[in-house]
Structure formats: structure tokens, C-alpha cells
N, C-alpha and C positions, 0 to 999 in steps of 0.2 A: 661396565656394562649394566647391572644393576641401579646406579645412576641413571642411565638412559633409557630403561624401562619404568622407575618411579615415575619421570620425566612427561614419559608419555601418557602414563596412567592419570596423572594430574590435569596433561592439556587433553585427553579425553573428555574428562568429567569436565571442565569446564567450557568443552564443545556440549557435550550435552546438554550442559544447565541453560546454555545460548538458544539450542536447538526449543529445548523444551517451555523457554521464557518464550519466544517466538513464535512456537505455537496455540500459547495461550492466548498470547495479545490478537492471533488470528483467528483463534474461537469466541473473543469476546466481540470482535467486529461481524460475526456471523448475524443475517438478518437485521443488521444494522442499517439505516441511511446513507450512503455515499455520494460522495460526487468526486470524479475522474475528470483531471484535464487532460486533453491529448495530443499528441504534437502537431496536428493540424490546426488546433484552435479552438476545436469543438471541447463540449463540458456532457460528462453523460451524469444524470442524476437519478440514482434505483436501490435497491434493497441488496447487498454482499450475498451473492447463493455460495460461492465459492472458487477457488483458484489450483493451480495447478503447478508445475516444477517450471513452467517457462514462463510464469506468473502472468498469465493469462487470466482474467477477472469474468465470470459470469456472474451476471448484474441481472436482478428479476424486477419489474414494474419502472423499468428503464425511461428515461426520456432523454433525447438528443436538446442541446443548445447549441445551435452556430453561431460562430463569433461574428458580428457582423463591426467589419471595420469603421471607427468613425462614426459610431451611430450611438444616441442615448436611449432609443428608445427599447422597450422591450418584446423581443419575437416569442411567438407560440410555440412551445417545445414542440416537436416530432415524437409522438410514442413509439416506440419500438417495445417493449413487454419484456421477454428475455433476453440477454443479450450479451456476445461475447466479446471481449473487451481485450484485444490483441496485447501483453507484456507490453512489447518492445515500442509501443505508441503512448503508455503512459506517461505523465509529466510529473503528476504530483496525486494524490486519492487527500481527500478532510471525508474523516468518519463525522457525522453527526449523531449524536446519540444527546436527544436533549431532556432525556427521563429518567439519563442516568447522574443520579446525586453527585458521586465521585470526583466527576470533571465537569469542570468548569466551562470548560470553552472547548471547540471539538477539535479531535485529535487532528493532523496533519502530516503528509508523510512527503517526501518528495524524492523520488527517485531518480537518482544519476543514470548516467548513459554507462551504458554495462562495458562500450568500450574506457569510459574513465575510470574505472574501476576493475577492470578486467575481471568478474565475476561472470557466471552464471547459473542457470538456478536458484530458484524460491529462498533457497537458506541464506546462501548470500547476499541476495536482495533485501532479504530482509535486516541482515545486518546492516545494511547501508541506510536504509529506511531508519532506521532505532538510531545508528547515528547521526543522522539528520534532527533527529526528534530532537535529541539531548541539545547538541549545535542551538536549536532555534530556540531551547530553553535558556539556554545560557545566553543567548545573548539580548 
């Protein structure tokens, strides 16, 4: 029994260390540049205000791009200002941060369908997220 309580004391703390790495990478993306692809097609591009447990995104000084099929040309974004950005429609979020030294090139995240993954809530999303990231470094 004492085995089985080491056991869990260890996979706490390294649910923690997950929880609280997670959280930083979403306070560094705070008032950042984003762009949101959505599963309609559409691209929203705005400033990270913040998110929530069903990873819901409000986006400040927003602007819509429709994808317009078949076309090279480029459309007028749509302003929207605030805006909230429904979980379960996002496709993929690229932080752009191009003032920050550190990175190179902006970050990218792209999240699976919550049914391939059977998760839900922010925490787990974000794990899938981070795994994604590494995924695309590596290859």
C-alpha cells in the first residue's frame, strides 16, 4: 500500500509540473498577436484577452478572413473588435510574437478533435496542443 501512495504522490507532482508548465506558456501568449483557423474556413486575426475550461478564446481588435475558394486575390477583413471564439471550431491558433528575441519563428498549435482524443477541458487540450508542438519539431 505504501508503494501505491509513493505512486501517486509522484504522478501528482508531475501532473502539477504539466499543469503549471501549461499555464505559463498561456500567460506568455497573453496580449499576444494570434490567428485562429476555424472549421468553417474562416481565419480570425486579434490580440489573446483570454480563454476558459471549454477553451473558448476571446480575441480583442479581431478581424474575420473568409476563405474565399479558388481565388488569389486578397479580401477586406471584417472588424469585429472583441470577440469570442467558440473551443470546439478551432482548427489550429500560430502565436505571433515578432518582438520576442527567444523565438524564431511563431509558435503553432493545432488542436485535434476532442472526440480523437477523448479529452475535455483546457488542461487536456492543452496537452494535446504541446504534443502537437513537439510532433512538428521533430519532424
Amino acid at each position: 500500500m505504501a508503494g501505491d501512495s509513493m505512486k501517486g504522490r509522484r504522478d501528482n507532482a508531475k501532473s502539477m509540473e504539466v499543469r503549471n508548465a501549461s499555464r505559463q506558456k498561456l500567460e506568455r501568449w497573453l496580449n499576444k498577436s494570434m490567428r485562429i483557423k476555424m472549421t468553417d474556413g474562416r481565419t480570425l486575426i486579434g490580440t489573446f484577452v483570454c480563454t476558459d475550461c471549454d477553451c473558448n478564446i476571446i480575441m480583442g481588435s479581431c478581424e474575420e478572413y473568409l476563405k474565399v475558394p479558388d481565388s488569389d486575390t486578397k479580401e477586406d477583413p471584417r472588424v469585429l473588435g472583441l470577440a469570442m471564439v467558440p473551443g470546439k471550431h478551432v482548427v489550429s491558433i500560430e502565436i505571433d510574437d515578432t518582438s520576442a528575441a527567444e523565438e524564431e519563428e511563431p509558435e503553432c498549435v493545432t488542436r485535434k478533435n476532442s472526440n480523437e482524443t477523448g479529452s475535455s477541458g483546457l488542461e487536456n487540450d492543452i496537452l494535446v496542443f504541446e504534443k502537437n508542438i513537439r510532433e512538428e519539431g521533430s519532424s
